[in-house]
PyMOL CGO cylinders between C-alpha atoms (Angstrom):
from pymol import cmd
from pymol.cgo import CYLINDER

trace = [
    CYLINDER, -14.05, 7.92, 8.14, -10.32, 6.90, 9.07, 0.3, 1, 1, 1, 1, 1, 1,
    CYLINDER, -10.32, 6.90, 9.07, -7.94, 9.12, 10.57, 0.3, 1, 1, 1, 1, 1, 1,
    CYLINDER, -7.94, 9.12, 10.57, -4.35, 7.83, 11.97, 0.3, 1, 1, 1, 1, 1, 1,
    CYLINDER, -4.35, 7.83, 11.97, -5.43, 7.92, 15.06, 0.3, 1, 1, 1, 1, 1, 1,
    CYLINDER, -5.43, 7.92, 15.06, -7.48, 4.78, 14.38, 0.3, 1, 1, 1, 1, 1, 1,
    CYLINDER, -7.48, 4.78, 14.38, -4.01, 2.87, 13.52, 0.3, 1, 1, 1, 1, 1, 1,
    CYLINDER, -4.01, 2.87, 13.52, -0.87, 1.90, 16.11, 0.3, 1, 1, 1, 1, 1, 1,
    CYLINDER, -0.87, 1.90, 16.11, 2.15, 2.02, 13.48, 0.3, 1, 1, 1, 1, 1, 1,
    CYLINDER, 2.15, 2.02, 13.48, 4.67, -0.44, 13.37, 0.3, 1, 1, 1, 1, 1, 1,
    CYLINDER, 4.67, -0.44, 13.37, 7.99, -0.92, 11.32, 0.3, 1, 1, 1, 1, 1, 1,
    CYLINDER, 7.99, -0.92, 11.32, 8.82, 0.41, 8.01, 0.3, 1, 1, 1, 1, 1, 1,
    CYLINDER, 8.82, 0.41, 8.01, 7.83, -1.91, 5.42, 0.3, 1, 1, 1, 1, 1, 1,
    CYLINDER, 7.83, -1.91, 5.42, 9.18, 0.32, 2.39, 0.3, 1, 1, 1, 1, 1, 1,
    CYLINDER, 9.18, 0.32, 2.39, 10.32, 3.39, 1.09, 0.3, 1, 1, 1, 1, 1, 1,
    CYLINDER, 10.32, 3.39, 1.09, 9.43, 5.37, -2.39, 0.3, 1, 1, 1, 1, 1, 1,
    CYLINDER, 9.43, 5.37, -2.39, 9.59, 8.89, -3.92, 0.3, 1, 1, 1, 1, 1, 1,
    CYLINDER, 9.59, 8.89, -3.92, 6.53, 9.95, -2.24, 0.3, 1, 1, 1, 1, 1, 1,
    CYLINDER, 6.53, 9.95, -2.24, 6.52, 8.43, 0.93, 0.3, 1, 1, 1, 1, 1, 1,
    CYLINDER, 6.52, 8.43, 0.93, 6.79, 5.49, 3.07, 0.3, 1, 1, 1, 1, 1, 1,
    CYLINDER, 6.79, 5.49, 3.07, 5.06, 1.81, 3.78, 0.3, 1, 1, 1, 1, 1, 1,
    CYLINDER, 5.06, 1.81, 3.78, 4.27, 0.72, 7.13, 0.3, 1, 1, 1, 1, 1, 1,
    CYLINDER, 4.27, 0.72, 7.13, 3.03, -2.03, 8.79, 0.3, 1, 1, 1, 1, 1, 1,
    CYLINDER, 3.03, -2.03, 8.79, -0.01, -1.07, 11.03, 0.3, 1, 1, 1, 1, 1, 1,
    CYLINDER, -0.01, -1.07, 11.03, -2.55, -2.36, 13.05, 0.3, 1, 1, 1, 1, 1, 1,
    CYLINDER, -2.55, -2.36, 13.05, -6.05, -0.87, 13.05, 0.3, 1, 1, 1, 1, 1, 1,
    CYLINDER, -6.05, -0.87, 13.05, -6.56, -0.30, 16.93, 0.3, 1, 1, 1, 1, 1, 1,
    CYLINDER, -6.56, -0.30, 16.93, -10.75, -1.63, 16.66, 0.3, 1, 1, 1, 1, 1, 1,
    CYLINDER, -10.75, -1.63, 16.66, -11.22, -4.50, 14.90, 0.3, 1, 1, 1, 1, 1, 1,
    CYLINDER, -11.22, -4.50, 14.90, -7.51, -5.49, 15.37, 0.3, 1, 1, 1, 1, 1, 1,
    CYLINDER, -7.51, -5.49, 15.37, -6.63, -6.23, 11.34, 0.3, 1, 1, 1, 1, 1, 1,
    CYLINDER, -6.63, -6.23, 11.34, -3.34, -5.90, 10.07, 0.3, 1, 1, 1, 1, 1, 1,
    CYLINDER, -3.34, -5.90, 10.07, -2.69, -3.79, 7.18, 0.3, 1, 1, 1, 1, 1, 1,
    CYLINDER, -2.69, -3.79, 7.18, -0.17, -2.13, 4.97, 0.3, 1, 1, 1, 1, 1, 1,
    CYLINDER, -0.17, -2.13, 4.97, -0.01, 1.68, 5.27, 0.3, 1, 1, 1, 1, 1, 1,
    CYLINDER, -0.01, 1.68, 5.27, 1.32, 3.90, 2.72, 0.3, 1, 1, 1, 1, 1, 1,
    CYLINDER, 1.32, 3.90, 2.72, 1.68, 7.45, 3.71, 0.3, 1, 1, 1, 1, 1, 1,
    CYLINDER, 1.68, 7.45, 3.71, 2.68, 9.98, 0.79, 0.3, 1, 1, 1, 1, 1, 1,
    CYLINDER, 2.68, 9.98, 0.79, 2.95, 13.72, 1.44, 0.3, 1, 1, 1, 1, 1, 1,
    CYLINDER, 2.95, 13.72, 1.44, 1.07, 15.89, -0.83, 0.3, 1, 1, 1, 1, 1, 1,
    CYLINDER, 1.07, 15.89, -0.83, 3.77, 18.65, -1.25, 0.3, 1, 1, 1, 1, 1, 1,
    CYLINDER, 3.77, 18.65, -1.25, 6.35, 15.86, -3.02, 0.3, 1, 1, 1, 1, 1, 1,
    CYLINDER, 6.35, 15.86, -3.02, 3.12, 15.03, -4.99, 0.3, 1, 1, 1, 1, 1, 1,
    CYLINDER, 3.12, 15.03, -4.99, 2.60, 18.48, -6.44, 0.3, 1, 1, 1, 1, 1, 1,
    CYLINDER, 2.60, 18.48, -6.44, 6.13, 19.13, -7.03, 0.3, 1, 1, 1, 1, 1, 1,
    CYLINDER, 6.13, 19.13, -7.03, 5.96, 16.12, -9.45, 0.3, 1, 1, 1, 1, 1, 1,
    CYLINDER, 5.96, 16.12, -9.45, 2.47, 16.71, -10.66, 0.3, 1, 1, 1, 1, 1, 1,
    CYLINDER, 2.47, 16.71, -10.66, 1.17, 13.20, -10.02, 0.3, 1, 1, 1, 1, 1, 1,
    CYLINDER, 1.17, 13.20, -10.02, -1.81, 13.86, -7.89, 0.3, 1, 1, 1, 1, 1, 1,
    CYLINDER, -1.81, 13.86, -7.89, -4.16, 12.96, -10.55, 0.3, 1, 1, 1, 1, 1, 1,
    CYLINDER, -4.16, 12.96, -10.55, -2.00, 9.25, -11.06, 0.3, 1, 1, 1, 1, 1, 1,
    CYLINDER, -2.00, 9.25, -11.06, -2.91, 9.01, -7.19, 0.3, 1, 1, 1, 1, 1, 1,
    CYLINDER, -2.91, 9.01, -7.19, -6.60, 9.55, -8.27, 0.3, 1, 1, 1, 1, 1, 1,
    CYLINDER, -6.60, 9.55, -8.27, -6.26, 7.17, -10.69, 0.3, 1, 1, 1, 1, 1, 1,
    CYLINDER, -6.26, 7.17, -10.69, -4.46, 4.75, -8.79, 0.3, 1, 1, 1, 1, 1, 1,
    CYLINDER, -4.46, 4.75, -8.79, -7.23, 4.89, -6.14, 0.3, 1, 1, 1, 1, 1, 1,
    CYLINDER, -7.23, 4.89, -6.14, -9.83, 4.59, -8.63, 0.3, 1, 1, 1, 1, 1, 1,
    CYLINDER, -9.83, 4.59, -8.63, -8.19, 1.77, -10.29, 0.3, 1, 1, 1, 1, 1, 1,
    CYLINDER, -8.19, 1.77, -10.29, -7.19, -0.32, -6.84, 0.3, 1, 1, 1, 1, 1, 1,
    CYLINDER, -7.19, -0.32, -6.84, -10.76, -0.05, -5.13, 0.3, 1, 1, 1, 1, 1, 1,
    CYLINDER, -10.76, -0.05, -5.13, -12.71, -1.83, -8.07, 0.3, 1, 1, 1, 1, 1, 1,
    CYLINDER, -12.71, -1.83, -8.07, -10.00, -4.56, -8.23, 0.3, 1, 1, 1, 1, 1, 1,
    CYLINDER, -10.00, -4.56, -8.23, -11.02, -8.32, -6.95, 0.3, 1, 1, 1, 1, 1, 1,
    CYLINDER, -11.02, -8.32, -6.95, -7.95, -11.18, -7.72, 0.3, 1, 1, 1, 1, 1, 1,
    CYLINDER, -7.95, -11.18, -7.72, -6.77, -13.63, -5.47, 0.3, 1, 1, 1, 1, 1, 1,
    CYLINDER, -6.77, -13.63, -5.47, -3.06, -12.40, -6.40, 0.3, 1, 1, 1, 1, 1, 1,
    CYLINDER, -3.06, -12.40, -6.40, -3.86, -8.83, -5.97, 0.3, 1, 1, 1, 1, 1, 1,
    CYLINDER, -3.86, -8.83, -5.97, -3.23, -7.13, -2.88, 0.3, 1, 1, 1, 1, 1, 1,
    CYLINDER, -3.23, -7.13, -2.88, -6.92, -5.41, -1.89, 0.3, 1, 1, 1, 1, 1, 1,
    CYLINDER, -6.92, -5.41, -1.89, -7.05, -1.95, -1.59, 0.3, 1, 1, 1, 1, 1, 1,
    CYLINDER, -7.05, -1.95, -1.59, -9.30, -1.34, 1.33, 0.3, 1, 1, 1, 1, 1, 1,
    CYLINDER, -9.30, -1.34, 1.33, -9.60, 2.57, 2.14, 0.3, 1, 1, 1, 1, 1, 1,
    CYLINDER, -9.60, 2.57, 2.14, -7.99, 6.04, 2.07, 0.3, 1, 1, 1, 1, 1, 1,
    CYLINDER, -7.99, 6.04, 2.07, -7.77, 8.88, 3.84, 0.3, 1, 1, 1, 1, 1, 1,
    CYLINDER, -7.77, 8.88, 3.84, -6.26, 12.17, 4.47, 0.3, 1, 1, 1, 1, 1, 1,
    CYLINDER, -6.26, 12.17, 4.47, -4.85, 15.20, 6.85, 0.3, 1, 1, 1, 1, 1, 1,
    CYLINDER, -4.85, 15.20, 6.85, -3.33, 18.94, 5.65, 0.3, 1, 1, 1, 1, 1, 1,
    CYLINDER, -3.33, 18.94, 5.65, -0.01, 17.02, 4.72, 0.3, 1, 1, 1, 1, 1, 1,
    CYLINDER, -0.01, 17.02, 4.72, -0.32, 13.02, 3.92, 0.3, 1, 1, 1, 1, 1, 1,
    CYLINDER, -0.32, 13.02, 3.92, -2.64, 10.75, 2.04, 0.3, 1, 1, 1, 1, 1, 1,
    CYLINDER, -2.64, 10.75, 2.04, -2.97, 7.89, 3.56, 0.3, 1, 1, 1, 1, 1, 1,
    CYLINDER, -2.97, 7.89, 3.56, -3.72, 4.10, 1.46, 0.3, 1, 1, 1, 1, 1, 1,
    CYLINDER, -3.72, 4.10, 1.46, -4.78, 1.54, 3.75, 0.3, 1, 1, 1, 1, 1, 1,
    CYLINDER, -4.78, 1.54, 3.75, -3.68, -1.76, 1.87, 0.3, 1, 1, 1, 1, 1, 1,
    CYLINDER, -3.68, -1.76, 1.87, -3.95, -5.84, 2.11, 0.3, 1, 1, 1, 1, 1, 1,
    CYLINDER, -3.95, -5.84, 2.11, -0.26, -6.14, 3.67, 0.3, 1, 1, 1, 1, 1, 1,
    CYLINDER, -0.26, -6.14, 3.67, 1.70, -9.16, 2.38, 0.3, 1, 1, 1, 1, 1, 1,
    CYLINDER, 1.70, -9.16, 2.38, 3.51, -11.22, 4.75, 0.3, 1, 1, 1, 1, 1, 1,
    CYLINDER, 3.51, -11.22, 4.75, 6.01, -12.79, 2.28, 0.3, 1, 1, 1, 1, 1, 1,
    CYLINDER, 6.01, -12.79, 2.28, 6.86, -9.21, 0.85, 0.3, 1, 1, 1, 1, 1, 1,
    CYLINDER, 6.86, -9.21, 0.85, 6.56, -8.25, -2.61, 0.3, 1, 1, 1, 1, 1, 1,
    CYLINDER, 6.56, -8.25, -2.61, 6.94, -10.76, -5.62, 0.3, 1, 1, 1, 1, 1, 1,
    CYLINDER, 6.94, -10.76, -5.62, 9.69, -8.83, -7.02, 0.3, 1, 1, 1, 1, 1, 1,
    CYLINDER, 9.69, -8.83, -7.02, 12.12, -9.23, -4.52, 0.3, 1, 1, 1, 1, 1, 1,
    CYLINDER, 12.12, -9.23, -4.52, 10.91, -12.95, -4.68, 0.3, 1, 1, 1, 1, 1, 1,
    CYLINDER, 10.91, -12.95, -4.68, 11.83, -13.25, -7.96, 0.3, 1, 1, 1, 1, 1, 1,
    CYLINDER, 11.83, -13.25, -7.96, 15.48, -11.95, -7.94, 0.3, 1, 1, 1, 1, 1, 1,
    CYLINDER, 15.48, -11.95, -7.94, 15.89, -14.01, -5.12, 0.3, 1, 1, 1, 1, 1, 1,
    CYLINDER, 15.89, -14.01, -5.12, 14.45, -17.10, -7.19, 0.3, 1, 1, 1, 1, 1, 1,
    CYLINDER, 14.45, -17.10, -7.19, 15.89, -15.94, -10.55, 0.3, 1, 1, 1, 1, 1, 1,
    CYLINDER, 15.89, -15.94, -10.55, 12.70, -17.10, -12.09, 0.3, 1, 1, 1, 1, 1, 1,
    CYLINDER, 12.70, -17.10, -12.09, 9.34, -18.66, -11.22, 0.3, 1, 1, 1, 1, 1, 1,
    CYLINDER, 9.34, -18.66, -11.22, 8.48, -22.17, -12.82, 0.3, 1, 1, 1, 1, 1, 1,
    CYLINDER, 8.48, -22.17, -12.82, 5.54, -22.33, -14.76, 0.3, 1, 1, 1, 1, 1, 1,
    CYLINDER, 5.54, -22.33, -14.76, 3.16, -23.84, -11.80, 0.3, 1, 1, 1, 1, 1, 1,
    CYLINDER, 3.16, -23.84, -11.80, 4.10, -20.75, -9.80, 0.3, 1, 1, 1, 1, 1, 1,
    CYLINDER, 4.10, -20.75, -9.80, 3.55, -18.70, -12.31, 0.3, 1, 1, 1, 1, 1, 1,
    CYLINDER, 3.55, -18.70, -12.31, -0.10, -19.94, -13.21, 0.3, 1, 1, 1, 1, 1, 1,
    CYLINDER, -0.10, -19.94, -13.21, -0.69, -19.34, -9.70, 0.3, 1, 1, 1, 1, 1, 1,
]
cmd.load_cgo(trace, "trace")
């Protein structure tokens, strides 16, 4: 079971309503990963813990080449932690307004 004392954090990768994206490095086996820490009490002032259940639910049975994995989760008295695939090119969004639209090859792909 992961706790964040099995990650070294590194810079912000992104921010949200709930909580923040970082880019961390799990200190035994050395992978790089995407960490999203949300804190529970902005959670249950919006009511949304059972999305998060959802989300988790959802995320762990997904298997796509063009969808980032969801490998684990975890949690202390204050944060929920989502250990995720991290994306080196950032997120396709921001791709997209910078392209102002994807041809059709890139789409397909």
């Amino acid at each position: 079971k992961f706790s964040i004392k099995d990650f070294d954090i590194g810079r912000p990768l992104g921010k949200g309503k709930f909580g923040n994206v970082y880019l961390a490095r799990e200190r035994k086996l050395k992978v790089i990963v995407a960490l999203k820490v949300l804190f529970k009490s902005q959670m249950e002032k919006e009511g949304v813990e059972h999305q998060l259940r959802r989300e988790i639910e959802i995320q762990s049975h997904l298997r796509h080449p063009n969808i980032l994995r969801f490998y684990n989760y975890f949690h202390d008295d204050t944060r929920v932690f989502l250990v995720l695939e991290y994306a080196p090119r950032g997120e396709m969004y921001k791709e997209l307004q910078r392209c102002g639209r994807f041809d059709d090859q890139r789409t397909a792909t």
